[in-house]
N, C-alpha and C positions, 0 to 999 in steps of 0.2 A: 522019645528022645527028651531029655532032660535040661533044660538051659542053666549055667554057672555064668553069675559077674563077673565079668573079667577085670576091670577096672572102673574108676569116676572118669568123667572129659576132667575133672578139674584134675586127675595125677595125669594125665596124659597130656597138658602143657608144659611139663618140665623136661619134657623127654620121649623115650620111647619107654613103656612099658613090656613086660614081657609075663605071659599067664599061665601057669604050670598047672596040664590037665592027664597029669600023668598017662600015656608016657609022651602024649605028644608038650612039644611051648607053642607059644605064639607070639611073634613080636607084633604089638601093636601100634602106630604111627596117630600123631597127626597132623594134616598140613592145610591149615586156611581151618576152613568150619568142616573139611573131612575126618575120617576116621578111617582108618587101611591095616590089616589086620594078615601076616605072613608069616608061614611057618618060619619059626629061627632060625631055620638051616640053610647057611648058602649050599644051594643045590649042588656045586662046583665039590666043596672043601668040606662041607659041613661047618661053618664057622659059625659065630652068632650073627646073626642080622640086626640083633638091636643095639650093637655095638656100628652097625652101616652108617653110613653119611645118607640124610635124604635131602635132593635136588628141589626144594620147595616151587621152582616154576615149572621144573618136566615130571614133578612126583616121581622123579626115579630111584630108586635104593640100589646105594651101593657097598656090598660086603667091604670094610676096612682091609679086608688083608690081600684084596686087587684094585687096590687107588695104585 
């Protein structure tokens, strides 16, 4: 197995990154000094995940298109 960079911690302060390894993405988070790393696809819909809301005290994600 082969490891690719997905991202810096320093792009992943502005946001949520997302890391195309064709064919899978991966939305990438972070919250505090972690790092949380989730297929893009709400299991549900398929939608994007890195478009979610993340709960910074329960670290919980949630797909925008079931708020």
């Amino acid at each position: 197995m082969s490891w690719n960079r997905a991202t810096t911690l320093d792009a992943l302060s502005g946001g949520p990154v997302v890391f195309h390894q064709s064919p899978i993405q991966v939305a990438l988070f972070r919250v505090g000094d972690e790092i949380f790393a989730v297929d893009n696809r709400c299991p549900h819909e398929g939608y994007p995940l890195a478009e979610g809301t993340v709960d910074d005290s329960s670290c919980a994600l949630t797909c925008n298109q079931h708020i």
